[in-house]
C-alpha positions as CSV (number, residue, x, y, z in Angstrom):
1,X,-7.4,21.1,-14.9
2,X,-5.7,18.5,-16.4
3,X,-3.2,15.9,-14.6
4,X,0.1,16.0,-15.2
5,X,3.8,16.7,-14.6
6,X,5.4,19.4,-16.4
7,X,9.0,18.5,-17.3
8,X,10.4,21.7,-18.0
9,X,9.0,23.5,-15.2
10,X,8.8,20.4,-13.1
11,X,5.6,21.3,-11.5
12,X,2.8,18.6,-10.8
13,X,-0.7,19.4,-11.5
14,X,-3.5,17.4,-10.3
15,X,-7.5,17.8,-10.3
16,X,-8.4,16.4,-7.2
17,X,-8.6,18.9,-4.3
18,X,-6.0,18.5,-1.2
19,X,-7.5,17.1,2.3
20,X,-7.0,19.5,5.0
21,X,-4.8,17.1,7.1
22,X,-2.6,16.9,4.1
23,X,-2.5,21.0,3.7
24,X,-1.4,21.0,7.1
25,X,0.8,17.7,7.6
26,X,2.2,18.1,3.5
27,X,2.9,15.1,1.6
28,X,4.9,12.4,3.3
29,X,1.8,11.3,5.0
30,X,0.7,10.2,1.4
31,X,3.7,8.8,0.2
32,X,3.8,6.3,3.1
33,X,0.5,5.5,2.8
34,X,-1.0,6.6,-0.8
35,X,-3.7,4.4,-0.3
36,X,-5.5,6.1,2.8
37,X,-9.0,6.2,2.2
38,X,-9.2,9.6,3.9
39,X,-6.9,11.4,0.7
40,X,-10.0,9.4,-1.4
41,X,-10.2,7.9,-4.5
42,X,-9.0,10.1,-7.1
43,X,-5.9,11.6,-5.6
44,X,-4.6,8.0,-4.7
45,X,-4.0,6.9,-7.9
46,X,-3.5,10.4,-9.9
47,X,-0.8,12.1,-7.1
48,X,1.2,8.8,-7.1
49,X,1.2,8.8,-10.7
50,X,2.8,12.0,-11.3
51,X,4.9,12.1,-8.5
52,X,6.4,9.0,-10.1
53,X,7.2,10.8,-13.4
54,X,9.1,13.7,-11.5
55,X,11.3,11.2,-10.1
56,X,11.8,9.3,-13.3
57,X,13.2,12.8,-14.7
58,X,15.7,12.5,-11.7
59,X,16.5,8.9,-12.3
60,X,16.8,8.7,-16.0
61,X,19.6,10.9,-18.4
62,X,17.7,10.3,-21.7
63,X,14.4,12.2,-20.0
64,X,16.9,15.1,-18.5
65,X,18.1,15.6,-21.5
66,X,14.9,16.3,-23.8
67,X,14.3,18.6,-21.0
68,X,17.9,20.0,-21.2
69,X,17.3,20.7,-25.2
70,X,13.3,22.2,-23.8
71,X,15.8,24.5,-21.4
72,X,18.2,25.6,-24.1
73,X,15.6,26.4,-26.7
74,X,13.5,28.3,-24.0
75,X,17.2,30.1,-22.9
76,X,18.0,31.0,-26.5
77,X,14.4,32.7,-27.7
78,X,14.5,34.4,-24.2
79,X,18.1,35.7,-25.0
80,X,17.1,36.1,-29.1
81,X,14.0,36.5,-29.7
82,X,13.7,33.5,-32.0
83,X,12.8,29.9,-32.0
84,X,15.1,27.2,-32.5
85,X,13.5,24.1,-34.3
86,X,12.9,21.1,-32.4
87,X,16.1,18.7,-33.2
88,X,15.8,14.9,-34.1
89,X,16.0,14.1,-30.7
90,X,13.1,16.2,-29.1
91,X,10.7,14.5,-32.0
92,X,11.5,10.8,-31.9
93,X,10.7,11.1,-28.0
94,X,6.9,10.6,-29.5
95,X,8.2,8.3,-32.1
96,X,7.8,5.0,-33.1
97,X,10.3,4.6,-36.3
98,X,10.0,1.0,-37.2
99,X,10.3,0.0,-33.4
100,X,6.7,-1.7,-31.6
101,X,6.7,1.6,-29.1
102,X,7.9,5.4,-29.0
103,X,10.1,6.2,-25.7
104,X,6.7,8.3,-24.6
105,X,4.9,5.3,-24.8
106,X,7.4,3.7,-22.5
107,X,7.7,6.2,-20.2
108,X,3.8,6.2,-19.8
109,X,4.1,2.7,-19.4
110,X,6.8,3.1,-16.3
111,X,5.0,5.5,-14.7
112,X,1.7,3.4,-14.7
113,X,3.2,0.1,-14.5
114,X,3.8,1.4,-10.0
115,X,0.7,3.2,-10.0
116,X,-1.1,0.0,-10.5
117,X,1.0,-2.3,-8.3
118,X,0.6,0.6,-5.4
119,X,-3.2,1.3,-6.0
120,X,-3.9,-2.9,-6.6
121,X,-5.4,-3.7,-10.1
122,X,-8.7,-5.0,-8.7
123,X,-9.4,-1.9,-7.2
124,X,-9.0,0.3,-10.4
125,X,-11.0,-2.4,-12.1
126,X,-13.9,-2.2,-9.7
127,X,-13.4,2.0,-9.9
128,X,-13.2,2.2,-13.7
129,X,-15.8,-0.2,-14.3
130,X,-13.7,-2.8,-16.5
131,X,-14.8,-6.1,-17.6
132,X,-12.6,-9.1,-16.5
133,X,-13.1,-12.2,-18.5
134,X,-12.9,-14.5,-15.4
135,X,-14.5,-12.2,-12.1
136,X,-14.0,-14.3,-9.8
137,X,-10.3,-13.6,-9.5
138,X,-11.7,-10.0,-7.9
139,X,-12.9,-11.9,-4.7
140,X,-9.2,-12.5,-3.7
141,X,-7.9,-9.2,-4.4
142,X,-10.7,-8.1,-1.7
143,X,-8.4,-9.0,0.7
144,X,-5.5,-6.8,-0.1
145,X,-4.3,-9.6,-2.9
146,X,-4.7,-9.8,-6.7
147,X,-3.5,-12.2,-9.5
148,X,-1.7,-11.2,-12.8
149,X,-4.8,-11.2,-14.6
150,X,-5.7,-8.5,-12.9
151,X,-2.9,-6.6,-13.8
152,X,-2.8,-8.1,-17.1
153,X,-6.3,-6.8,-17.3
154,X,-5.7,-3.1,-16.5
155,X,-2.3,-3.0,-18.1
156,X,-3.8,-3.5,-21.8
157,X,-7.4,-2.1,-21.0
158,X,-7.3,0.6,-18.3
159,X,-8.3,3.7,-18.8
160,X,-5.8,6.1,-21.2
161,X,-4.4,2.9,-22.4
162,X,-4.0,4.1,-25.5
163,X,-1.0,6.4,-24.1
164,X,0.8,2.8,-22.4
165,X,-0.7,-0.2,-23.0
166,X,1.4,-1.1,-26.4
167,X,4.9,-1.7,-24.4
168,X,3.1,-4.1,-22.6
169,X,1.2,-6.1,-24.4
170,X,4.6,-6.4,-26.4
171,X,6.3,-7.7,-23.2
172,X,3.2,-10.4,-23.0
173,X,4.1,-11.8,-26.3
174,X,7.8,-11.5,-26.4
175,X,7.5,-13.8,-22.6
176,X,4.5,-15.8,-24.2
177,X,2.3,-14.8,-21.2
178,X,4.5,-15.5,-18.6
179,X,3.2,-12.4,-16.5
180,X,5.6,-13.3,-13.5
181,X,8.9,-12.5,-15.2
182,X,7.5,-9.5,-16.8
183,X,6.6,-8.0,-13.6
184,X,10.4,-8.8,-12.4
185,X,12.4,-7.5,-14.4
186,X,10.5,-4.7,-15.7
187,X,11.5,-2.4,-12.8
188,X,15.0,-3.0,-13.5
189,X,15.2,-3.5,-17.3
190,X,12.9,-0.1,-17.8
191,X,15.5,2.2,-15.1
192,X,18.1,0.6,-16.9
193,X,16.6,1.8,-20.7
194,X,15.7,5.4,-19.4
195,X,19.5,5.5,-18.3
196,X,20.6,5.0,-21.7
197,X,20.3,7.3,-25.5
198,X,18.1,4.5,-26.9
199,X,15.7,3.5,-24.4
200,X,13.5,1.2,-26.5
201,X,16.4,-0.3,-28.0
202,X,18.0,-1.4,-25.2
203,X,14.0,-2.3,-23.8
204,X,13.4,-4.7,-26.0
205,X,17.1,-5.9,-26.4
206,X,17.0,-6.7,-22.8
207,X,13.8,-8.8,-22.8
208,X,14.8,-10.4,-25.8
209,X,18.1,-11.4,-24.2
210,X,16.1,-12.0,-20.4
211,X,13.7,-14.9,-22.5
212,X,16.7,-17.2,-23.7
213,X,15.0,-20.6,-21.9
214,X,18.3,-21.0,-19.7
215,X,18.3,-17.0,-18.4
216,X,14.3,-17.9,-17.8
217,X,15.1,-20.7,-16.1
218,X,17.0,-19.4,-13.4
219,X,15.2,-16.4,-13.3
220,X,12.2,-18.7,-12.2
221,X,14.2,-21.2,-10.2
222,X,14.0,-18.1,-7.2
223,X,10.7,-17.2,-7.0
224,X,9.8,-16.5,-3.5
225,X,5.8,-15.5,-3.5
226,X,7.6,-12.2,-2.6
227,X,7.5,-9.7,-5.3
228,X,8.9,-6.7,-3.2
229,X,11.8,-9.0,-2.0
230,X,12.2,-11.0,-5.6
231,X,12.7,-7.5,-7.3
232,X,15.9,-7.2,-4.4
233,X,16.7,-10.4,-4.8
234,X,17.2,-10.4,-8.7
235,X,18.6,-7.2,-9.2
236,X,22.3,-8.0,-9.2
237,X,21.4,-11.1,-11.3
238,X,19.4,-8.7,-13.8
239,X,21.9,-6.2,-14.3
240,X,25.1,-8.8,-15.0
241,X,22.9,-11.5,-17.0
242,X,20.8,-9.1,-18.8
243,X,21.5,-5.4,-18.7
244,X,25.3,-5.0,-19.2
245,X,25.3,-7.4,-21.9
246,X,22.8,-5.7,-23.6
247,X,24.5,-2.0,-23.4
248,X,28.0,-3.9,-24.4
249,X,26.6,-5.2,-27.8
250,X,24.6,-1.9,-28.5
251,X,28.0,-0.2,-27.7
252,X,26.5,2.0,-25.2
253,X,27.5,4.0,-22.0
254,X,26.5,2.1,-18.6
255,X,23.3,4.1,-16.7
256,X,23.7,8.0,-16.6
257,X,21.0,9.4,-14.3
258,X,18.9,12.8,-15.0
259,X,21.3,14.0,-12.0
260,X,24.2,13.5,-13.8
261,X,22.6,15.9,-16.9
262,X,22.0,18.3,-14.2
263,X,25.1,18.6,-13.3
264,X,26.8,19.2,-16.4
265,X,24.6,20.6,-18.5
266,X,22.6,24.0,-19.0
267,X,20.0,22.4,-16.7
268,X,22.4,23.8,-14.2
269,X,21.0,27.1,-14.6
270,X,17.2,26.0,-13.7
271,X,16.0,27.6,-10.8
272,X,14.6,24.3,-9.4
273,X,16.1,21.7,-11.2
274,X,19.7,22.9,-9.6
275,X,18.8,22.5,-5.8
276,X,18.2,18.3,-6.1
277,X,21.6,17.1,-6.7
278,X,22.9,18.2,-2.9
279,X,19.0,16.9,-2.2
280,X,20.2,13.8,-3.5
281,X,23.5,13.9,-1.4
282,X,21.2,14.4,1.8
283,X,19.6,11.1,0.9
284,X,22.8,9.5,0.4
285,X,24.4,10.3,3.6
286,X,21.1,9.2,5.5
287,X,20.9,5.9,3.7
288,X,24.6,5.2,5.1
289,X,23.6,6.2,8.2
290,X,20.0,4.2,8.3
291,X,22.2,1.0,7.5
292,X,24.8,1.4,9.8
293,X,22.3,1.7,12.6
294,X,20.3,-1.2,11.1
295,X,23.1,-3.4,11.4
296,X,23.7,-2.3,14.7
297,X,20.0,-3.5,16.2
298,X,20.0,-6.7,14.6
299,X,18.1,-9.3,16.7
300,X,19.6,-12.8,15.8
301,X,17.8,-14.1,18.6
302,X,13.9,-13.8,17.3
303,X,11.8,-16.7,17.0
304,X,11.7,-18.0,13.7
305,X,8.7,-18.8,11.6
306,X,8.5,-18.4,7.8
307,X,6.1,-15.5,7.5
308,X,8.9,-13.2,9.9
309,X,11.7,-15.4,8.2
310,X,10.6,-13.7,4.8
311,X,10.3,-10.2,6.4
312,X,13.1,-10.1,7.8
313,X,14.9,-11.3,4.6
314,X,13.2,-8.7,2.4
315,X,14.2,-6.1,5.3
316,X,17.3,-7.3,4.8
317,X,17.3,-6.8,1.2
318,X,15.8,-3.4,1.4
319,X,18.3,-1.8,3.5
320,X,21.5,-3.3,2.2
321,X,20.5,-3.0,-1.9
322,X,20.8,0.4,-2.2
323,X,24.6,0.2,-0.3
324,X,25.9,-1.9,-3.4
325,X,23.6,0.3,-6.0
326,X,22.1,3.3,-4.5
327,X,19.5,3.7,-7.8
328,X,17.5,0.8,-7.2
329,X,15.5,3.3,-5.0
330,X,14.5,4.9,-8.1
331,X,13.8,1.8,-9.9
332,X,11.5,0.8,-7.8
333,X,9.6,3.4,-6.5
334,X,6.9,1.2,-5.5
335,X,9.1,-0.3,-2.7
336,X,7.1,1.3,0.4
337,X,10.6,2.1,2.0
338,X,11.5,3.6,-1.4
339,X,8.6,5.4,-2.0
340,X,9.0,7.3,1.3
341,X,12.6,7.7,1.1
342,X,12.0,9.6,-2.5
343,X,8.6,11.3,-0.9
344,X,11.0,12.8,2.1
345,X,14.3,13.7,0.7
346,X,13.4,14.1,-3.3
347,X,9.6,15.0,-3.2
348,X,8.2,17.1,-6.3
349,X,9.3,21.1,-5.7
350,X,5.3,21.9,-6.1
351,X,2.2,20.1,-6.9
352,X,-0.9,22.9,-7.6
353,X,-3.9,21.0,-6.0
354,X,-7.9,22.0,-7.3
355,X,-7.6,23.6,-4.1
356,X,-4.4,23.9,-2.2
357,X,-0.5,24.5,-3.8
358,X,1.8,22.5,-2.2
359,X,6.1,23.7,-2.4
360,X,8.8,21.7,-1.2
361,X,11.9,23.5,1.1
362,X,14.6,24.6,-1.3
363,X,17.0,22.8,1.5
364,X,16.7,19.6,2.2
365,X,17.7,18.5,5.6
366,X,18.5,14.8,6.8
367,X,15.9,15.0,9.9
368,X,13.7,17.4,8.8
369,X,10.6,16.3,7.2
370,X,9.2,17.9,4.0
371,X,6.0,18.3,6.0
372,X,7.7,20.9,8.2
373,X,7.2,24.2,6.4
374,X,7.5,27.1,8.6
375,X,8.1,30.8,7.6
376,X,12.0,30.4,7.9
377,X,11.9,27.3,5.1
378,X,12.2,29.0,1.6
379,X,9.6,27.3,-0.7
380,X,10.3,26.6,-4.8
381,X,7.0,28.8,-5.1
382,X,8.3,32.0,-6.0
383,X,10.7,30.4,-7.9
384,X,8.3,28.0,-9.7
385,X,5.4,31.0,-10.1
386,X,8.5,33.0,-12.2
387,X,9.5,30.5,-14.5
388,X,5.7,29.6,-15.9
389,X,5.8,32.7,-16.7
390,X,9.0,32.3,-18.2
391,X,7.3,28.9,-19.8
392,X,4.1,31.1,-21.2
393,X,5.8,33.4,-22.8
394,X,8.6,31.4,-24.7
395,X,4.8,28.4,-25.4
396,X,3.2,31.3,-26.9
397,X,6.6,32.4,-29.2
398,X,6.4,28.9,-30.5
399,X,2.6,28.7,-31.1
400,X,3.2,32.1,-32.6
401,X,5.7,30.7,-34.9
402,X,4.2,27.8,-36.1
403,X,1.5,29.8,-37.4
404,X,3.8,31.7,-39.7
405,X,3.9,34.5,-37.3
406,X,6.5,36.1,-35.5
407,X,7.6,35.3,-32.2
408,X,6.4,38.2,-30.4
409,X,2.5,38.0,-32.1
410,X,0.6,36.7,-29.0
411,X,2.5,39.3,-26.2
């Protein structure tokens, strides 16, 4: 059993086994705390992962709609009994065309890009038993810290690199090494791309624009030693400095999120896929509320000292970000706050386990946790079990038909 997330079915499936306390509790006890030694090793990193690609599918419109064209071709054998080809569009997803990377390769990239900022490079060195040219480095990220050439490191030579690591090491020669502004405004610059009809274009026209030495300048003029608060910090500066001006000379549309292709294309018909805009509307109205009440506990009379000075500005940050854009919660999904926030309200509609399936609530309620199944919460699983089948059948037309066979040959 392979892991991975299946975009058309958009079903998660992973080959560690479920803990009991997680069978019984579900999954937002791992999404505020993926790193719990009791889920163990292999789930921490491989769960995380996936789940991040789900919500990438939600965030960006170019990835909803290759799924969207998946969707219609499925619709039209099912309806026809025949295969439409892939179009130009479907096949340069795993294309590189002249450009350093394919959009696959970037979206690999993304996706592993959090999972090694949430699982902490040393540890996936020490796990997958990589060399480090200078080892010493590994005796502070003991303690819960870890230097860029760690991440460096695991970002060119981890395991499956071969899938990610190209976007990357382009990034580290474009910014001639400077690993801090690549791990800035690669949250922002990547959402941005996937939001977009030419994500590597727009990738690499945004980094190319972000290393001008006066954009650099004041990019590093604000570094706080904070990465989760720099990311808030930066993120109008990123979008009017580096983003906008990017999409204006490419002549493109500003961001259009995977919701947006739910919502008015054939992806409205999906019998999953069509339950997570109100989901998303849910999240919305609790965000307003969170802030409002936020704002209303304030304590402007706590003792100051710079450790809680910088908490409380990152807090700060955190809460009142997503009022002026509400998508930085999918850009940065490694956000702790985020990463619940998406766990709770937008977690994967079902994640098959070695062991244990695991199906979100069709409805998503503002107090009530995913965690809370009961028998009078309708689960995607009957749903989900229908269309694999669905997803066999119409896999098995196309095998059929690339073998110079007809469509119906492996029924």
């Amino acid at each position: 059993m392979a892991n991975n997330f299946e975009f058309l079915s958009g079903a998660i499936n992973i080959s560690a086994a479920l803990p009991d306390s997680l069978q019984e509790q579900g999954l937002d006890p791992f999404y505020k705390d993926p790193n719990n030694a009791a889920w163990g090793d292999e789930l921490c990193r491989v769960l995380y992962h996936e789940s991040t690609h789900f919500w990438q599918f939600l965030a960006s419109g170019y990835i909803a709609n290759l799924v969207n064209e998946e969707w219609t071709r499925m619709n039209h054998f099912e309806q026809n009994g025949e295969i439409m080809p892939e179009s130009d569009f479907l096949k340069n997803h795993i294309q590189r065309e002249g450009k350093p990377f394919s959009p696959y390769e970037l979206t690999e990239c993304w996706a592993r890009y959090w999972d090694v900022h949430t699982r902490n490079p040393a540890r996936i060195i020490e796990e997958d038993e990589i060399e480090l040219d200078d080892p010493e480095h590994l005796e502070n990220a003991a303690i819960g810290t870890y230097s860029w050439i760690e991440y460096d490191t695991i970002m060119q030579k981890g395991k499956d690199s071969q899938f990610y690591a190209r976007p990357y090491r382009w990034l580290l020669e474009k910014a001639s090494g400077n690993s801090f502004l690549i791990a800035l405004l690669f949250p922002a610059i990547t959402h941005a791309s996937f939001g977009s009809p030419e994500p590597v274009g727009v990738f690499t026209g945004c980094f190319e624009r972000a290393t001008q030495p006066d954009i650099t300048k004041e990019i590093m003029e604000h570094r706080s030693g904070n990465i989760n608060f720099d990311w808030l910090n930066s993120w109008t500066f990123v979008q009017d400095k580096i983003v906008l001006p990017t999409l204006e000379e490419k002549k493109l549309p500003i961001y259009t999120s995977g919701f947006d292709v739910i919502r008015r294309s054939k992806l409205g018909s999906h019998p999953i896929y069509r339950e997570y805009p109100e989901r998303l509307s849910v999240l919305w109205k609790f965000l307003k509320l969170a802030n409002i009440m936020e704002s209303s506990n304030e304590n402007h009379d706590a003792e100051l000292n710079i450790d809680s000075f910088m908490q409380d500005l990152e807090k700060k940050a955190m809460m009142e970000m997503p009022m002026t854009d509400p998508w930085v919660i999918f850009a940065l999904p490694g956000q702790p706050y985020y990463r619940r926030l998406l766990g709770n309200y937008l977690s994967p509609p079902i994640v098959r386990f070695k062991n244990h399936t695991y199906s979100a609530n069709r409805t998503a309620s503002m107090w009530q946790s995913e965690s809370q199944n009961n028998e009078e919460n309708e689960t995607f699983e009957p749903y989900s079990n229908e269309l694999e089948s669905r997803i066999k059948r119409f896999r098995a037309a196309e095998k059929a038909v690339s073998l110079g066979l007809p469509p119906n040959a492996f029924e």
